[in-house]
N, C-alpha and C positions, 0 to 999 in steps of 0.2 A: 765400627768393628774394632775390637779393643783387642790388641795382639800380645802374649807372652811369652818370652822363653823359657823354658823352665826345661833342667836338666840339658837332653839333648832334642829336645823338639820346641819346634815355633807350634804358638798354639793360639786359636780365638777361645776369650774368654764367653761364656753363655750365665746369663744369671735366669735365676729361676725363685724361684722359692720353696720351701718346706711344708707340709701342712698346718704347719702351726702361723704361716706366713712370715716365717724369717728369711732371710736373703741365701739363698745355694749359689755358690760358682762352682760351675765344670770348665776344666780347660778341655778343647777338644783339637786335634791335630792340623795345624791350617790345611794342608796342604789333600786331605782326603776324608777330613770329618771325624774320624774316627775317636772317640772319648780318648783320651790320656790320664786325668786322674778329678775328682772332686776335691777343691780346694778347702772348701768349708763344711766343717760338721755344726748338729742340730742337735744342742743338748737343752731340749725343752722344763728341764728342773730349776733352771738359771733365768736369771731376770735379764734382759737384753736390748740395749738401744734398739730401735730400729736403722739406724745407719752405722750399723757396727756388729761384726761378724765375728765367729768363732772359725780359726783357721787348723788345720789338721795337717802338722809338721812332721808328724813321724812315721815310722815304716817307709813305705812306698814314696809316702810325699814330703819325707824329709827335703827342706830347701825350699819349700813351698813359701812360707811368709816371705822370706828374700826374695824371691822369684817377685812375690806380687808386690811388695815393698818399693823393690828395683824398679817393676813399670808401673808408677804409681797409681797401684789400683788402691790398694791400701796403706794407712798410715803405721808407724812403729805401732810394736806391744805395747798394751797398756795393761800385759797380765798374762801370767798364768793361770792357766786352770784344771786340776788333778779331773783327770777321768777315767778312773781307775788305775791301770798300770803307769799311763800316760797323761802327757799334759797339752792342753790347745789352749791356742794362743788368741786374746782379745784383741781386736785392731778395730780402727771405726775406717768406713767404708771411704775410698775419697772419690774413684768414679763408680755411680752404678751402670 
């Protein structure tokens, strides 16, 4: 069980995946389950490793790549990527 902090909550990380079968993390709240925020977004237009994920840093989840950078789930950016108004961030996977 793979733990993170992020903002003001401890959270277990849950991987999943997308229908296109890319890799989802939801952090969800240790301590009563409940979601907290989906770390990674699914922009299936983009060509994508399979051990490397698109991370979704703004609005809500600003702080998110740090978050998971910090408990090494994920390695540094290796990018940005415009999605419309905003931009997600490329990281290759370090634990699934």
């Amino acid at each position: 069980m793979q733990k993170v902090k992020f903002k003001e909550w401890d959270c277990i990380l849950e991987y999943g995946t997308y229908n296109n079968d890319r890799i989802a993390i939801q952090l969800n709240d240790a301590e009563d389950g409940m979601p907290i925020a989906t770390a990674t977004v699914n922009l299936p237009e983009l060509s994508l490793p399979p051990d490397h994920v698109f991370i979704k840093s703004w609005s809500e989840n600003e702080g998110m790549a740090e978050a998971l950078i910090k408990a090494n789930v994920i390695g540094p950016s290796l990018g940005s990527i415009p999605t419309g108004f905003v931009t997600a961030s490329l990281h290759k996977l370090i634990k699934p």
